[in-house]
C-alpha positions in Angstrom: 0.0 0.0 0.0 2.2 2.5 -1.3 0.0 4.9 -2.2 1.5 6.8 -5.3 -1.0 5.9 -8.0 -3.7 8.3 -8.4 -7.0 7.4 -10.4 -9.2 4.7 -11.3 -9.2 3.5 -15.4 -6.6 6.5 -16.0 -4.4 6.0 -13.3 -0.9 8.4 -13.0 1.6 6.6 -10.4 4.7 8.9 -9.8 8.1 8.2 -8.7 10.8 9.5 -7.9 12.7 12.7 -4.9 13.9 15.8 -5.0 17.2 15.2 -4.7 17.3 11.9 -6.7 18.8 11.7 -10.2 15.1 12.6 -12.0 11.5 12.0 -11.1 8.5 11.1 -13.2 5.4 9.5 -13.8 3.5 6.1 -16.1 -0.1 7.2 -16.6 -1.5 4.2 -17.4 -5.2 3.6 -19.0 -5.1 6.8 -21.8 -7.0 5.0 -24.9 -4.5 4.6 -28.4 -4.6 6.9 -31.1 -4.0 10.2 -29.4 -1.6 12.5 -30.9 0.8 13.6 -28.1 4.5 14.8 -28.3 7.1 16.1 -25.6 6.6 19.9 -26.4 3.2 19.9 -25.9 3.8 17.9 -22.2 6.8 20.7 -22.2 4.4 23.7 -22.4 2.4 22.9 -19.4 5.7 22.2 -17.3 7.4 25.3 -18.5 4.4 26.9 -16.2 4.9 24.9 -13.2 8.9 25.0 -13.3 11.1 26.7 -10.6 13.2 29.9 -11.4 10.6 31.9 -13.8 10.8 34.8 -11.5 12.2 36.3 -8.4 8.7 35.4 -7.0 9.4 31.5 -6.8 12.1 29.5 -5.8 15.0 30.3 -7.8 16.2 26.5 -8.0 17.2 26.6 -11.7 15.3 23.1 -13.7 14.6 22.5 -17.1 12.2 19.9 -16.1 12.9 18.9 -19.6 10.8 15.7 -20.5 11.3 12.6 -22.1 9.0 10.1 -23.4 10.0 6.7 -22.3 7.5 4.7 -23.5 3.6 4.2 -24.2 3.6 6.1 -27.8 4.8 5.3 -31.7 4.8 6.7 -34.9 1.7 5.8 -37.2 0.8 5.8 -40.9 1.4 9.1 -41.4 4.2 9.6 -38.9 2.3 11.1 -35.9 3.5 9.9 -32.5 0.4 8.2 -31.0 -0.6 6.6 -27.8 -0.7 3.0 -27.9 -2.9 2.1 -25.0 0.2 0.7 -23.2 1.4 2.2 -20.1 3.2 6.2 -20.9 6.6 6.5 -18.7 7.8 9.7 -18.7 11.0 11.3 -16.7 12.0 15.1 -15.9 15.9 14.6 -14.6 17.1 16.7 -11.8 19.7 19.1 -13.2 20.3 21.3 -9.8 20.2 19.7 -6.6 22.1 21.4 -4.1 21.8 18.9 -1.1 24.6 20.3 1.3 21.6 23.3 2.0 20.1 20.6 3.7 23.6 19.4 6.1 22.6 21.3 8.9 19.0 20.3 9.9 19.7 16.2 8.8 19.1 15.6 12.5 16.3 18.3 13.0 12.7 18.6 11.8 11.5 21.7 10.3 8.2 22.5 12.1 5.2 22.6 9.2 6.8 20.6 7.2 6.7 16.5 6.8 10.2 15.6 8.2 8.7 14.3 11.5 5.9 12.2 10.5 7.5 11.1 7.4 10.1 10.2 10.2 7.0 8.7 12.5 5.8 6.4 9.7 8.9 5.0 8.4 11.7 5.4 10.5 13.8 7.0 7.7 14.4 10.9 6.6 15.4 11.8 3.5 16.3 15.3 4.7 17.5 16.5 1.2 14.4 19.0 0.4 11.8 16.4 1.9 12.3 13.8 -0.9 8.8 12.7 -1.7 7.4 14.8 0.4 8.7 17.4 -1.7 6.6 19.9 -4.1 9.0 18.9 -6.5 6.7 15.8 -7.0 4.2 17.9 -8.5 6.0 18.5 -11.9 5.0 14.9 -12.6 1.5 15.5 -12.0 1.8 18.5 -14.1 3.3 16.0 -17.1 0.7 13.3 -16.2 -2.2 16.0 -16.5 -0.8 17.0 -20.0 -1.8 13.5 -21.2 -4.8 13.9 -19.6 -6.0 17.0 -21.3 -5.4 14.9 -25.1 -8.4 12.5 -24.0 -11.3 15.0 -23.4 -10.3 17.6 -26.1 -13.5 19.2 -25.7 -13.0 20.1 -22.0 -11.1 23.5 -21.2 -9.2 23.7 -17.7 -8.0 27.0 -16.6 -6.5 27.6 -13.3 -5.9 31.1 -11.7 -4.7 32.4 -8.1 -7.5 34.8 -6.6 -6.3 35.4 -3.4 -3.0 36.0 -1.7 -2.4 36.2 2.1 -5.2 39.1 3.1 -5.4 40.2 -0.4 -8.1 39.1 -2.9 -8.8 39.6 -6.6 -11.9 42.2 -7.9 -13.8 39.6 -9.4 -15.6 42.4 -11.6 -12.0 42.6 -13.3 -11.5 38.9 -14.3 -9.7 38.6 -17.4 -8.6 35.0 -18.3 -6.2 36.6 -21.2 -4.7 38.5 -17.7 -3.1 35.5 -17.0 -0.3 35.4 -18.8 0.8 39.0 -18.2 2.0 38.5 -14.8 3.9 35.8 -12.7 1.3 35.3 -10.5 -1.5 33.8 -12.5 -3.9 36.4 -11.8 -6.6 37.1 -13.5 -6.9 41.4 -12.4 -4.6 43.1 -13.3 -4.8 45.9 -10.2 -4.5 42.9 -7.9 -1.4 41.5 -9.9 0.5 44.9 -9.2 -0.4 45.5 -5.3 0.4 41.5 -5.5 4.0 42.3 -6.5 4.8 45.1 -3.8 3.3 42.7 -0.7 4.9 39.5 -1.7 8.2 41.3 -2.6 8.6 42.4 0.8 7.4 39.0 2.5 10.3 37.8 0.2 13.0 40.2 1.5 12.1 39.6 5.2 12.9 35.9 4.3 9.4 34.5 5.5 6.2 33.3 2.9 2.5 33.5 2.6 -0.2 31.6 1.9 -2.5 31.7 -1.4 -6.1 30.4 -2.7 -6.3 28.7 -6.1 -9.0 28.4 -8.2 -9.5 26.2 -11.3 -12.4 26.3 -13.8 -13.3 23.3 -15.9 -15.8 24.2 -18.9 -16.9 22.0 -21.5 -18.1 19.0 -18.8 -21.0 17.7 -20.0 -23.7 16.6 -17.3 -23.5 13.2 -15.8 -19.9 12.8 -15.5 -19.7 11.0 -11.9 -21.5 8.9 -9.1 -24.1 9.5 -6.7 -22.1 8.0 -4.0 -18.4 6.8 -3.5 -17.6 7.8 -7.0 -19.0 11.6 -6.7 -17.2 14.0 -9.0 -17.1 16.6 -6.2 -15.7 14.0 -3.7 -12.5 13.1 -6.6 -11.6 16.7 -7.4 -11.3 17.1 -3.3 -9.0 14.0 -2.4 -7.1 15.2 -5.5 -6.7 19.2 -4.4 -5.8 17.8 -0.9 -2.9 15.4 -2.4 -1.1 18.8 -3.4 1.4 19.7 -1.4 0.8 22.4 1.1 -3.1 21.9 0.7 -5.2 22.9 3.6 -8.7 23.3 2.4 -10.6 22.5 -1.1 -14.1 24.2 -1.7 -16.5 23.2 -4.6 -18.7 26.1 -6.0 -19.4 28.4 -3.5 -18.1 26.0 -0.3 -18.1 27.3 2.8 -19.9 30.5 2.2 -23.2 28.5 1.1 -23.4 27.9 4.9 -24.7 31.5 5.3 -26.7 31.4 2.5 -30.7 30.8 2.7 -32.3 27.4 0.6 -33.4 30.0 -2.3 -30.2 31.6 -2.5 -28.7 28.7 -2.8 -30.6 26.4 -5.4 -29.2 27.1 -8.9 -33.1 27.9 -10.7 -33.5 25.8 -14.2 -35.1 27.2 -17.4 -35.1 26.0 -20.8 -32.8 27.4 -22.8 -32.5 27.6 -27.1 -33.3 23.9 -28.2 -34.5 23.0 -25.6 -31.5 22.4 -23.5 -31.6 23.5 -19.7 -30.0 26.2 -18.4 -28.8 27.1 -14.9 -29.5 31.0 -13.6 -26.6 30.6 -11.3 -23.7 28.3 -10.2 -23.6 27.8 -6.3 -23.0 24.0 -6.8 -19.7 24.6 -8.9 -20.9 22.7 -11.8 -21.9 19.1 -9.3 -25.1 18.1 -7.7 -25.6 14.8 -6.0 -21.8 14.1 -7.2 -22.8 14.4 -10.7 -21.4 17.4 -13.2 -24.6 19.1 -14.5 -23.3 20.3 -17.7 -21.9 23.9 -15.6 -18.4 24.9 -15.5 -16.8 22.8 -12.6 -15.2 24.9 -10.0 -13.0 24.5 -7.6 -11.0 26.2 -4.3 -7.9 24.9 -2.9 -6.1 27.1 -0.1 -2.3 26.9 0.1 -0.3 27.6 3.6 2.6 29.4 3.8 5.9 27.6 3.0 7.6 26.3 5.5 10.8 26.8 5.1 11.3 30.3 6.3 14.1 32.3 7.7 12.9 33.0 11.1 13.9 31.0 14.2 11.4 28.3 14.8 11.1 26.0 17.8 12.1 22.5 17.3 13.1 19.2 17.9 15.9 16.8 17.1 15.6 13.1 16.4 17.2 12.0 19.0 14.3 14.4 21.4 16.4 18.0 22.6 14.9 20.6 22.1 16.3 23.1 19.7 15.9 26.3 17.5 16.2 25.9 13.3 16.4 28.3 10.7 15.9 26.9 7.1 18.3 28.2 4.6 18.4 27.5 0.9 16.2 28.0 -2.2 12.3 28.2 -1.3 8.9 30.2 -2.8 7.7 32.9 -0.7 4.7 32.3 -1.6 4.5 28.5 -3.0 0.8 28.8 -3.9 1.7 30.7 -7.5 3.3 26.9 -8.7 0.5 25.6 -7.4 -1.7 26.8 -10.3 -0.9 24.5 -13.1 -0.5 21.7 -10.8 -4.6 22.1 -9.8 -5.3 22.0 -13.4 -3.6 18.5 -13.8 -5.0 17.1 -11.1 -8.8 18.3 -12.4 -7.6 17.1 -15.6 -6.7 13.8 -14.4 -9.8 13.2 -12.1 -12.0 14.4 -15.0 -10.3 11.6 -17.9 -10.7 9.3 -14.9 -14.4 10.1 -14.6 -15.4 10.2 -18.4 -13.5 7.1 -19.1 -15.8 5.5 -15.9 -19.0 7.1 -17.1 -18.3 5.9 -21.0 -17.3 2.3 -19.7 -21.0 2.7 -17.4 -23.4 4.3 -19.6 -21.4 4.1 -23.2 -21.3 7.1 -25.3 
């Protein structure tokens, strides 16, 4: 019961540590035929990787990746899927392990070195080794291939809050995205963004950050009414992110303070005589089923860990100490979390089509 295989029919196990010699993934389950090639895995990695700007971790990776297996050229010399098991592997180009020398014997409080410690009675100190966000770039890969089987589904991801400071949702702008290194979709939030998290960054500490990730294109039905449920998925699969504290479907939380009639999302019929929904409290999922709405989803990130401030600790052998984490880390971790929420609804939704086609056909 190792626990690194994600997913049902599509299923992504990943392998590999931070400070090994490369990580990766083998997504097993993607149907032959599909069109798929390194640069456009590349694309989606180039988002998630480390040193883009002075706002994330300035560890300096490629994350260049290779295609192992799973794929061949056909008739007209396409590389396809083959329905065999994909192996794909990002090396690790810039390790610097002796950052890690002086806390091998100490845990860093918020992080994983003490239960990882608890549970198996063995540290691997360099940067957390699985338990490091590192892991995430082969979700990020994994998702890629996810994305090829439900062309029709679009998955966009953006950060809309960060520490105190949230986004104007009156200014969403998708196309915003791309103008700033933060994934944010207003631009006046981007810029005050910039100022706070350049001073959190200076002081040597870090923030936290909420995530949000829109799927559109979903038609209704996709899911289960019970231990399958669409909403249920997307949750255990936000939560398996690193540094994940909360998920929220639709409106989450806040629909605790709203009345029954604010709440229900009223039906009419729309142009040929499909149904449309006045409003989208339910984020796209009732009864665990999509309903044909844009799927949305919450995630809130905490603060990374590794910080420059004193914190109070122990050893493994059980003093009691002080530890100040040096080295490379994101002051605020929750801007490379963006693209890897977008895999993992990518890889929960091919999980759940693939289900519902093999259930109900079509």
């Amino acid at each position: 019961m190792s626990h690194n295989t994600f997913g049902h029919l599509f299923r992504v196990t990943t392998w590999g540590e931070s400070h090994g010699p490369a990580i990766g993934c083998v997504v097993d389950g993607c149907p032959p035929g599909l069109r798929i090639s390194a640069p456009e895995i590349q694309a989606f990695l180039d988002q998630r990787k480390p040193g883009g700007s002075k706002f994330v971790t300035q560890r300096r990776e490629a994350d260049e990746v290779a295609i192992l297996s799973g794929v061949f050229n056909d008739a007209a010399g396409h590389q396809v899927t083959t329905g065999t098991p994909i192996a794909l592997q990002i090396q690790n180009t810039d390790q610097r392990s002796k950052d890690y020398g002086d806390i091998a014997s100490t845990y860093r409080p918020g992080h994983a070195d003490f239960t990882y410690d608890a549970k198996y009675g063995i540290r691997d100190y360099r940067g957390g080794g699985r338990s490091s966000a590192r892991e995430t770039a082969s979700r990020v890969a994994g998702g890629a291939i996810a994305r090829k089987v439900i062309p029709g589904v679009t998955i966009r991801g953006a950060l809309v809050q960060m520490g105190p400071h949230k986004i104007d949702r009156t200014k969403w702008d998708w196309a915003e995205i791309g103008n700033n290194p933060f994934f944010c979709p207003d631009a006046s939030a981007a810029a005050l963004w910039a100022d706070y998290l350049e001073g959190i960054r200076k002081a040597g500490s870090s923030i936290g950050a909420i995530i949000e990730v829109v799927a559109e294109g979903v038609p209704a039905g996709w899911g289960s009414p019970l231990y399958g449920k669409l909403d249920a998925e997307l949750a255990s699969a936000m939560m398996s992110i690193n540094a994940v504290k909360g998920v929220e479907i639709g409106d989450g939380m806040a629909a605790a303070a709203l009345t029954g009639e604010q709440n229900a999302d009223e039906i009419r019929i729309g142009q040929g005589g499909t149904p449309v929904f006045l409003s989208n409290h339910a984020g796209g999922i009732l009864g665990g089923i999509s309903t044909g709405q844009p799927v949305v989803v919450r995630f809130a990130v905490k603060p990374t860990s590794s910080i420059l401030a004193a914190r109070k600790t122990i050893d493994r052998a059980g003093h009691e100490t002080d530890i100040v984490t040096k080295g490379r880390h994101d002051p605020c971790v929750g801007i490379r979390a963006v693209p890897v929420g977008e895999a993992m609804m990518a890889i929960v939704l091919t999980d759940q089509f693939l289900r519902h086609r093999g259930q109900c056909g079509g």
